[in-house]
mmCIF file as Biopython writes it, N, C-alpha, C and O atoms, coordinates in Angstrom:
data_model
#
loop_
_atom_site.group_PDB
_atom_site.id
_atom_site.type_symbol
_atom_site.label_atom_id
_atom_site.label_alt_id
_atom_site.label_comp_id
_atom_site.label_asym_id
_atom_site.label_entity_id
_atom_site.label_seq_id
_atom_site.pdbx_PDB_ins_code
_atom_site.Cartn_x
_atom_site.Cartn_y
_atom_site.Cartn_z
_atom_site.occupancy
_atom_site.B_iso_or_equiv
_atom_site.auth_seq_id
_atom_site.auth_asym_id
_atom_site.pdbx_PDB_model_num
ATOM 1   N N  . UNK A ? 1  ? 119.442 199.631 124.155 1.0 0.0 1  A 1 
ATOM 2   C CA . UNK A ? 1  ? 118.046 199.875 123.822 1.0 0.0 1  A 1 
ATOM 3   C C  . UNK A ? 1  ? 117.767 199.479 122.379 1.0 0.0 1  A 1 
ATOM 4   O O  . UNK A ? 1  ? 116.603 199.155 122.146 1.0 0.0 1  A 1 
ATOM 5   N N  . UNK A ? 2  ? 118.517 199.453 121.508 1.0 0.0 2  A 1 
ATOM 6   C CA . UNK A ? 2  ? 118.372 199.219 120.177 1.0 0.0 2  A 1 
ATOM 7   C C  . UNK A ? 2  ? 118.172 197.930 119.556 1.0 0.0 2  A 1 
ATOM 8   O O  . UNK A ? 2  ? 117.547 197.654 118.532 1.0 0.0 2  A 1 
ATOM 9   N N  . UNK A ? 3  ? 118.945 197.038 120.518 1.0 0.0 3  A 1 
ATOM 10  C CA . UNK A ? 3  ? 119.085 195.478 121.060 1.0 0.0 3  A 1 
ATOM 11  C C  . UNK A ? 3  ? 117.509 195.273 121.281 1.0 0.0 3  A 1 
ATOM 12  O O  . UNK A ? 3  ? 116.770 194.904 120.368 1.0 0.0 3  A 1 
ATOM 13  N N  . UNK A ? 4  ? 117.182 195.477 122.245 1.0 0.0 4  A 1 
ATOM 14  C CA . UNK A ? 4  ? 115.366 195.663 122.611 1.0 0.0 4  A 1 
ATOM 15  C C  . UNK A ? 4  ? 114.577 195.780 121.253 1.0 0.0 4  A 1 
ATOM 16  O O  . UNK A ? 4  ? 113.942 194.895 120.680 1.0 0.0 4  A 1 
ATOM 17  N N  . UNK A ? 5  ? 114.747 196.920 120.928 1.0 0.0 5  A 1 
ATOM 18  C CA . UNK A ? 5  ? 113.783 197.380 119.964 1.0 0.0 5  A 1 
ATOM 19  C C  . UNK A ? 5  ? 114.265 196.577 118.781 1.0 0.0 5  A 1 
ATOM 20  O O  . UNK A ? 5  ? 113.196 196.618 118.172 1.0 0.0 5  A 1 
ATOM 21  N N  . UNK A ? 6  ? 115.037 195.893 118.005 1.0 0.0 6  A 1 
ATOM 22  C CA . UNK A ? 6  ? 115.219 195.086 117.555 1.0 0.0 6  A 1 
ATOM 23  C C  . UNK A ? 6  ? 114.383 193.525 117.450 1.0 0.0 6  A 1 
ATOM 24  O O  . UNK A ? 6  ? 113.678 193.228 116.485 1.0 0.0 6  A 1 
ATOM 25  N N  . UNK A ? 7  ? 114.633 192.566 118.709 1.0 0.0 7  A 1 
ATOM 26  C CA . UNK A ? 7  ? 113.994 191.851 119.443 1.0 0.0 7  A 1 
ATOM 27  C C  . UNK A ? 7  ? 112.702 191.932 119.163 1.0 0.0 7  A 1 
ATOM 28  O O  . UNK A ? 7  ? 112.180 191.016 118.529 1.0 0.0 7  A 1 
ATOM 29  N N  . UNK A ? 8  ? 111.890 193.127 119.615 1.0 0.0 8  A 1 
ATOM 30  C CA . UNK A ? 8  ? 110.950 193.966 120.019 1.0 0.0 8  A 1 
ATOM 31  C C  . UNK A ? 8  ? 109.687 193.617 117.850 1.0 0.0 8  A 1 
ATOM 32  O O  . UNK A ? 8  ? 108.580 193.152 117.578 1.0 0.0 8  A 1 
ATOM 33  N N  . UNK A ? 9  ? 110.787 194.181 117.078 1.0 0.0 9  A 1 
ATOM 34  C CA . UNK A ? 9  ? 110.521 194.278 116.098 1.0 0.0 9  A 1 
ATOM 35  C C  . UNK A ? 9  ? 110.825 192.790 115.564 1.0 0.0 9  A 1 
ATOM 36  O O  . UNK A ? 9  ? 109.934 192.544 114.750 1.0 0.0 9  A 1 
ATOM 37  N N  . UNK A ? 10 ? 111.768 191.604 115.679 1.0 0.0 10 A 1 
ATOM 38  C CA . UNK A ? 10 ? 111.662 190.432 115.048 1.0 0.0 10 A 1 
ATOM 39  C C  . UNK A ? 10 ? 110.249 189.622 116.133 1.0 0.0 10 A 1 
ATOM 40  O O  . UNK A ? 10 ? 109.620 188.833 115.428 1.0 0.0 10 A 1 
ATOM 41  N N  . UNK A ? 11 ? 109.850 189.667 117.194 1.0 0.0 11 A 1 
ATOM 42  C CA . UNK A ? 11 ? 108.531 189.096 117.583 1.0 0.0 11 A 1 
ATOM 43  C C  . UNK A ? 11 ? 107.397 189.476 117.028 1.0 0.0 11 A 1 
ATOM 44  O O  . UNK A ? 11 ? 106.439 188.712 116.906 1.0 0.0 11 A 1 
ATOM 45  N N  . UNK A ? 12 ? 107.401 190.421 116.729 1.0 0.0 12 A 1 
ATOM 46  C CA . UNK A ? 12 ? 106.428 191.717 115.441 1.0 0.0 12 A 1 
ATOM 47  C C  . UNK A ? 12 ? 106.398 190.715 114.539 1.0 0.0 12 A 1 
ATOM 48  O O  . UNK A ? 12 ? 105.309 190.208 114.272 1.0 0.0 12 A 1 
ATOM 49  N N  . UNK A ? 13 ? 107.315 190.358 114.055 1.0 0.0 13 A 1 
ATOM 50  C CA . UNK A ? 13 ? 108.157 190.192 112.093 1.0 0.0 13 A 1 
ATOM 51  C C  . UNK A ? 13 ? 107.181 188.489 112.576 1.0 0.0 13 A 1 
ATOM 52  O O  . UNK A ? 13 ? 106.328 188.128 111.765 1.0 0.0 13 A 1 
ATOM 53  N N  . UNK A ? 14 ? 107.344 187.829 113.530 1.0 0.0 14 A 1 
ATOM 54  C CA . UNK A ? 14 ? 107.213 186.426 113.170 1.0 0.0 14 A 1 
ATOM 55  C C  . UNK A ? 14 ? 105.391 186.003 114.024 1.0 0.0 14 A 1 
ATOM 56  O O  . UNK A ? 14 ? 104.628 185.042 113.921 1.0 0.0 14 A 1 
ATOM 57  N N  . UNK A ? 15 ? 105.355 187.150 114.718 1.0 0.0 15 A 1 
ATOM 58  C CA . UNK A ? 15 ? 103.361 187.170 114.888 1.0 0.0 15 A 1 
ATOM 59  C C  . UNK A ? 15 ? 102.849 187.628 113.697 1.0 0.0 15 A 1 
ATOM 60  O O  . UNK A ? 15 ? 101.640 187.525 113.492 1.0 0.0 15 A 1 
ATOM 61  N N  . UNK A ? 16 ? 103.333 187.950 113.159 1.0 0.0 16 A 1 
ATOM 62  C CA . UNK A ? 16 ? 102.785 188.475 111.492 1.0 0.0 16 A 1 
ATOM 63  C C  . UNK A ? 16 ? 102.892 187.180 111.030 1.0 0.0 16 A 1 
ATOM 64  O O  . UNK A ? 16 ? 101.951 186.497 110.628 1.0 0.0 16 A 1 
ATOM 65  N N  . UNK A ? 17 ? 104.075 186.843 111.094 1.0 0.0 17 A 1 
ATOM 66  C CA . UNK A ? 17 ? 103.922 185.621 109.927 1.0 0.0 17 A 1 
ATOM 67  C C  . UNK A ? 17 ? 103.183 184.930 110.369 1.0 0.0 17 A 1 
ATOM 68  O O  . UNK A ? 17 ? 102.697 184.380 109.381 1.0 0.0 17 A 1 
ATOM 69  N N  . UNK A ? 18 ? 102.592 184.432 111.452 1.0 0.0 18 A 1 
ATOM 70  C CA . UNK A ? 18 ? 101.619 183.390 112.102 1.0 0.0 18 A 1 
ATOM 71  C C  . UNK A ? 18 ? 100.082 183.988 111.193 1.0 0.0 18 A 1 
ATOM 72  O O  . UNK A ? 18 ? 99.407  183.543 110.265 1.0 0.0 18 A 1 
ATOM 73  N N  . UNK A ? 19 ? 100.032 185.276 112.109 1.0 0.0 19 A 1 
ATOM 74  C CA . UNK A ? 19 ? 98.663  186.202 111.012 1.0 0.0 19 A 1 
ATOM 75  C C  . UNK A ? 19 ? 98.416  185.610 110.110 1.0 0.0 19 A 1 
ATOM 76  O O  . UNK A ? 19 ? 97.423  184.914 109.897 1.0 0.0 19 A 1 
ATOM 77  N N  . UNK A ? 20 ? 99.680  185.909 109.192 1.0 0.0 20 A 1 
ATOM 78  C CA . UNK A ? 20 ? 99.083  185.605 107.632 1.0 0.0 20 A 1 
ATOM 79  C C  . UNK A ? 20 ? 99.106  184.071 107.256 1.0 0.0 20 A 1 
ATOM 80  O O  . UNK A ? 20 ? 98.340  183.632 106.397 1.0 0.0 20 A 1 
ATOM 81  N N  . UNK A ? 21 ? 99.758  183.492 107.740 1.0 0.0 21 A 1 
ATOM 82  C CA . UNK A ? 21 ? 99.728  181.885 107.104 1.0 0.0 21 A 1 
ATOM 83  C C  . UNK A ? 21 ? 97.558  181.438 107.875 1.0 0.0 21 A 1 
ATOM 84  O O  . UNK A ? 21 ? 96.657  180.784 107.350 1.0 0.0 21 A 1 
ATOM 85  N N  . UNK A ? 22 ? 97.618  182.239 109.272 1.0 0.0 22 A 1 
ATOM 86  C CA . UNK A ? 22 ? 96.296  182.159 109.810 1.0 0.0 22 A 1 
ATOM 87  C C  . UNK A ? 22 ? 94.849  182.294 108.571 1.0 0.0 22 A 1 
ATOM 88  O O  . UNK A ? 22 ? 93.897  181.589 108.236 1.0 0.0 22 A 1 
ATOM 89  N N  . UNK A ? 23 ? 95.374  183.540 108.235 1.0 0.0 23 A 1 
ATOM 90  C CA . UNK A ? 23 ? 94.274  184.287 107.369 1.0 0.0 23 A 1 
ATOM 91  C C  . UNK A ? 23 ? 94.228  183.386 105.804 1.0 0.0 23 A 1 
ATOM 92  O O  . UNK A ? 23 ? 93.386  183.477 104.910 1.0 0.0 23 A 1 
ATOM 93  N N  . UNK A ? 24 ? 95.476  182.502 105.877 1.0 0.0 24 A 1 
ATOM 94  C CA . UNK A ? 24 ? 95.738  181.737 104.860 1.0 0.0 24 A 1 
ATOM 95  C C  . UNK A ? 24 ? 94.787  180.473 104.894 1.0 0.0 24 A 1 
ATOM 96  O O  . UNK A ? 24 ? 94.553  179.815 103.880 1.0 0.0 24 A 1 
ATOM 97  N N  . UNK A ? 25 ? 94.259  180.185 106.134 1.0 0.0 25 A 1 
ATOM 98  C CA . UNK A ? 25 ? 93.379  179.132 106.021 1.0 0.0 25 A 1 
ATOM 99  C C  . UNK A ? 25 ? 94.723  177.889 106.657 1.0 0.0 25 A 1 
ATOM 100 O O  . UNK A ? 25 ? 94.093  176.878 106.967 1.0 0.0 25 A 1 
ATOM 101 N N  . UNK A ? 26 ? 95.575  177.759 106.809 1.0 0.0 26 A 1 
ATOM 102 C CA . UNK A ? 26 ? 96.922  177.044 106.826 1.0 0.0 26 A 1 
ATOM 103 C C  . UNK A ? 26 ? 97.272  176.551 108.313 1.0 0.0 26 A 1 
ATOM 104 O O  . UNK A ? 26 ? 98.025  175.648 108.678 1.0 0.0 26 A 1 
ATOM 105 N N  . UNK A ? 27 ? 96.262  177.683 109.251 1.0 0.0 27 A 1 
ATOM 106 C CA . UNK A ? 27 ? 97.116  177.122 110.394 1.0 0.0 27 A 1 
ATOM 107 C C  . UNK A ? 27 ? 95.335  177.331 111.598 1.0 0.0 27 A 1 
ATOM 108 O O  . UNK A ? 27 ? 94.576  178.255 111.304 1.0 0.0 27 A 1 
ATOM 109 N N  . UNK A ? 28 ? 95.093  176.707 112.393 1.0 0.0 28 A 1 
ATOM 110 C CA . UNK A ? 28 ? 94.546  176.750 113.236 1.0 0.0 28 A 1 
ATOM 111 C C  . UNK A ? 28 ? 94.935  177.154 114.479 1.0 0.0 28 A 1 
ATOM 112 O O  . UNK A ? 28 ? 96.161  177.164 114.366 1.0 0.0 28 A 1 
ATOM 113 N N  . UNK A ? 29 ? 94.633  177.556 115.796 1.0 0.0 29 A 1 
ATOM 114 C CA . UNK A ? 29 ? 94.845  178.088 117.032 1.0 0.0 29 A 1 
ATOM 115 C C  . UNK A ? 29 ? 96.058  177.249 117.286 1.0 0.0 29 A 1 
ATOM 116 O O  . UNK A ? 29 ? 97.205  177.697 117.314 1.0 0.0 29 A 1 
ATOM 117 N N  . UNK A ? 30 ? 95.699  175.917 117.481 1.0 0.0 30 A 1 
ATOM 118 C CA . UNK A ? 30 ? 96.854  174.923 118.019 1.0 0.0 30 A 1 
ATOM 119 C C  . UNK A ? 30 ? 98.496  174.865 117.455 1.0 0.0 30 A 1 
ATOM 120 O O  . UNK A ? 30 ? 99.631  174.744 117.917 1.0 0.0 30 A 1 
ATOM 121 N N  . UNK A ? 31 ? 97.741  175.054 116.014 1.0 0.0 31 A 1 
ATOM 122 C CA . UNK A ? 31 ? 99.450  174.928 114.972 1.0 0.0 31 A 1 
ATOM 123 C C  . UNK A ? 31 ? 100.182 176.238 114.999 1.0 0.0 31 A 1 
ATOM 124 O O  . UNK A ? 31 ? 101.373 176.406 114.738 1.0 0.0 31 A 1 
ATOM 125 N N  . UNK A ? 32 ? 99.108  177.339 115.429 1.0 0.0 32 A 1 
ATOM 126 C CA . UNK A ? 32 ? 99.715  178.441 115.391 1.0 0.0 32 A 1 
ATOM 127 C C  . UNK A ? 32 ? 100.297 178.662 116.423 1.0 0.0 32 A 1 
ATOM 128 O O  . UNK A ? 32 ? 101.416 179.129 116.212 1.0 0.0 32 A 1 
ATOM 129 N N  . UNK A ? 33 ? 100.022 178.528 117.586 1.0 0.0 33 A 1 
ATOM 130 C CA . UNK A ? 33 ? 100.869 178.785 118.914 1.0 0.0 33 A 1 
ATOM 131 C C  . UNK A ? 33 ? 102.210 177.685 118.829 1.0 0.0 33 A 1 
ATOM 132 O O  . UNK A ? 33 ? 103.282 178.082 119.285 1.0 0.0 33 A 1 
ATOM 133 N N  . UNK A ? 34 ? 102.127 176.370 118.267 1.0 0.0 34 A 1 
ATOM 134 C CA . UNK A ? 34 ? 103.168 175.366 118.703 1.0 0.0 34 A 1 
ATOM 135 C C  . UNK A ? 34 ? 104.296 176.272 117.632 1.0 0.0 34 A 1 
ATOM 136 O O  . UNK A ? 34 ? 105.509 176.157 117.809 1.0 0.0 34 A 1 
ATOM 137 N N  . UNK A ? 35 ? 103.804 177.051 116.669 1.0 0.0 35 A 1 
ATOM 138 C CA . UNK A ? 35 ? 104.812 177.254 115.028 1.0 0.0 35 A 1 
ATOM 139 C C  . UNK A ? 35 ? 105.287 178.375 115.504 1.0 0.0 35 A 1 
ATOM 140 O O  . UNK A ? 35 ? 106.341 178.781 115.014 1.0 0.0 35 A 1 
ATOM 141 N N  . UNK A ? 36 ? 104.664 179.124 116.530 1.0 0.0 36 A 1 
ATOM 142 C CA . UNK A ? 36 ? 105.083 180.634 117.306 1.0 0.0 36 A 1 
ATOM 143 C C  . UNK A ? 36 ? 106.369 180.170 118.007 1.0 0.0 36 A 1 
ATOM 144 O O  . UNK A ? 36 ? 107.556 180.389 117.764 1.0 0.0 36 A 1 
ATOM 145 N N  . UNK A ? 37 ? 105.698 179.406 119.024 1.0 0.0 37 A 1 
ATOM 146 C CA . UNK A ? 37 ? 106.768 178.848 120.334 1.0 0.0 37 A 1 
ATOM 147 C C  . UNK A ? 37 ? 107.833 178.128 119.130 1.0 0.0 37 A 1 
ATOM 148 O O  . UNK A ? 37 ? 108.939 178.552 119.467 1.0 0.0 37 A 1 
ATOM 149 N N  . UNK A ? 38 ? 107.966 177.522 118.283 1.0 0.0 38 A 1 
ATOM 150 C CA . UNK A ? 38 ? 109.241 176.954 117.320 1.0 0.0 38 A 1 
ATOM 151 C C  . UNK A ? 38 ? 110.068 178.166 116.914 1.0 0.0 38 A 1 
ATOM 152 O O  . UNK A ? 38 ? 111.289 178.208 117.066 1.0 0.0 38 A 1 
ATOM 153 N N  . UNK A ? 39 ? 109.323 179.175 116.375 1.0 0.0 39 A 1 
ATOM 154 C CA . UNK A ? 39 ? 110.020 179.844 115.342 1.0 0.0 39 A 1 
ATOM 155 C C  . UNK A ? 39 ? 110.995 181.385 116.927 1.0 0.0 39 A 1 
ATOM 156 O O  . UNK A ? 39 ? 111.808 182.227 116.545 1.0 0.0 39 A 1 
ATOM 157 N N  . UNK A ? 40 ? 110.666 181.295 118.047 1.0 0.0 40 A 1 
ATOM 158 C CA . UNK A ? 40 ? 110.647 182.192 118.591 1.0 0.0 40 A 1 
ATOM 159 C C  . UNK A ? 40 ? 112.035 181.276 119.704 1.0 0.0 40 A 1 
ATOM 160 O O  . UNK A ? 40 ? 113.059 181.722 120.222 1.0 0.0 40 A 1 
ATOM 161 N N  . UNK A ? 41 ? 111.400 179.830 119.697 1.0 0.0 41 A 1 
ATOM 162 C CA . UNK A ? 41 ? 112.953 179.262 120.115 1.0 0.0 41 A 1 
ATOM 163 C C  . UNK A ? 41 ? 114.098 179.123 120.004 1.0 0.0 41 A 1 
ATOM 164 O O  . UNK A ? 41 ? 115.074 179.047 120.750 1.0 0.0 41 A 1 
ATOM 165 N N  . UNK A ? 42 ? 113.752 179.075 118.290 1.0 0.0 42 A 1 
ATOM 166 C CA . UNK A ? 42 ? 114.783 179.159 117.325 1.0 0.0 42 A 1 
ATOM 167 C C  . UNK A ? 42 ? 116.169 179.747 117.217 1.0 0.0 42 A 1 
ATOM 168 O O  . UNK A ? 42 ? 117.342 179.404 117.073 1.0 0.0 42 A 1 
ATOM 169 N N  . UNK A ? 43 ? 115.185 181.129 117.408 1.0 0.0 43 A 1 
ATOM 170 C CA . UNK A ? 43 ? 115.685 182.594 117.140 1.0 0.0 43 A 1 
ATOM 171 C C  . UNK A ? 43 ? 116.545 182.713 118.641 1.0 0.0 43 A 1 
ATOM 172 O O  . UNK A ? 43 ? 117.769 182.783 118.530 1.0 0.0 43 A 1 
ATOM 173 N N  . UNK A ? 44 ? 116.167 182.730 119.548 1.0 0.0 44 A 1 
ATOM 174 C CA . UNK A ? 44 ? 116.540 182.597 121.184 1.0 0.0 44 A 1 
ATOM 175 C C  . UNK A ? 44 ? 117.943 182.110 121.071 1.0 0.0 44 A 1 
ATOM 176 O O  . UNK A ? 44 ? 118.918 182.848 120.930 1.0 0.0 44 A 1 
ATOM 177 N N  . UNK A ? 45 ? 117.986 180.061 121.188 1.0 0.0 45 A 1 
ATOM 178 C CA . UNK A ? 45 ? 118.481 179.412 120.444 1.0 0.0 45 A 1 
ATOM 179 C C  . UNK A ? 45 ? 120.428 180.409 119.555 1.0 0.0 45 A 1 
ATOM 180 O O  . UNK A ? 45 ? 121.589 180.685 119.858 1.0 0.0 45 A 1 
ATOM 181 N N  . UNK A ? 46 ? 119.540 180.495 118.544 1.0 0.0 46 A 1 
ATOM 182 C CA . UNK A ? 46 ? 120.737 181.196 117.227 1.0 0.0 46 A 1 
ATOM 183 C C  . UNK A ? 46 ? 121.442 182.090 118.033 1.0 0.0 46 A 1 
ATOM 184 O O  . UNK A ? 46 ? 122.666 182.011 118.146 1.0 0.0 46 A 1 
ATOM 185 N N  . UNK A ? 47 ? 120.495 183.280 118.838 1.0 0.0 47 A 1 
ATOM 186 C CA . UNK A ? 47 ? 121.394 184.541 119.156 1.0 0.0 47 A 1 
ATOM 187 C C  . UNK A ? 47 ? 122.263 184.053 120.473 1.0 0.0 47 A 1 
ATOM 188 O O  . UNK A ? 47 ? 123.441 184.378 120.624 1.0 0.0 47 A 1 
ATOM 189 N N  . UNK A ? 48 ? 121.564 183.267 121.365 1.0 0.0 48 A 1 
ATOM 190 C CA . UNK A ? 48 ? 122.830 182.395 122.131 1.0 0.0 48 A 1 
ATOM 191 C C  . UNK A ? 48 ? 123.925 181.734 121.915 1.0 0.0 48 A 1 
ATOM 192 O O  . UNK A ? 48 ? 124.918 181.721 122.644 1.0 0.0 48 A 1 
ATOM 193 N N  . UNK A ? 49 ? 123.721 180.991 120.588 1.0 0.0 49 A 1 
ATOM 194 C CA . UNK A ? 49 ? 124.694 180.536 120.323 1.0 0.0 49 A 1 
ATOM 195 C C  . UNK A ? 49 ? 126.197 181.338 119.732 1.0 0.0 49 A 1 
ATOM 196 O O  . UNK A ? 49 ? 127.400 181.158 119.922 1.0 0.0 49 A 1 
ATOM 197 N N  . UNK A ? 50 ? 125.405 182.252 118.965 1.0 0.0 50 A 1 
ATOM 198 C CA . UNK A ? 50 ? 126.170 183.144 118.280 1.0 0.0 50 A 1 
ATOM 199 C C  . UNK A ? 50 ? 127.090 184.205 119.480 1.0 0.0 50 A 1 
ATOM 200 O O  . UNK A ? 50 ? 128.102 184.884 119.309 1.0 0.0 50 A 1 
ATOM 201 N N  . UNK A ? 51 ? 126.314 184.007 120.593 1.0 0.0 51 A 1 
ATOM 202 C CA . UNK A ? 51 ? 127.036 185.640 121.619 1.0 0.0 51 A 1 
ATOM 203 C C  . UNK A ? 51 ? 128.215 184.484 122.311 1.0 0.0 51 A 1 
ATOM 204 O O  . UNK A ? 51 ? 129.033 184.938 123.111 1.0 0.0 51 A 1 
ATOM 205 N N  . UNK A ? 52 ? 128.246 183.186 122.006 1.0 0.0 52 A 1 
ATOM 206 C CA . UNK A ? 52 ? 129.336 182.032 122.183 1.0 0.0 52 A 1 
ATOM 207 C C  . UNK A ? 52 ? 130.287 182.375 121.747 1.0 0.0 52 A 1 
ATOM 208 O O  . UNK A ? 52 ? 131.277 181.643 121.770 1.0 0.0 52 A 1 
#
């Protein structure tokens, strides 16, 4: 469960960061969903590789 809530809290950590670069004037609807889906693959990605 902690695993979860973890997870749970880094999708939190990186829709924020979309927020604010948003509110920054920096990113529009389009850049923001493609920079979501990057930064959320990433992460996917790393922790797979790492449970290797």
């Amino acid at each position: 469960m902690n695993k979860k809530v973890s997870k749970e809290q880094h999708v939190l950590s990186v829709m924020q960061k979309a927020f604010d670069k948003g509110q920054q004037g920096n990113m529009d609807a389009n850049k923001m969903l493609n920079w979501l889906k990057q930064e959320l693959q990433s992460e996917y990605t790393f922790q797979n590789e790492k449970a290797l």
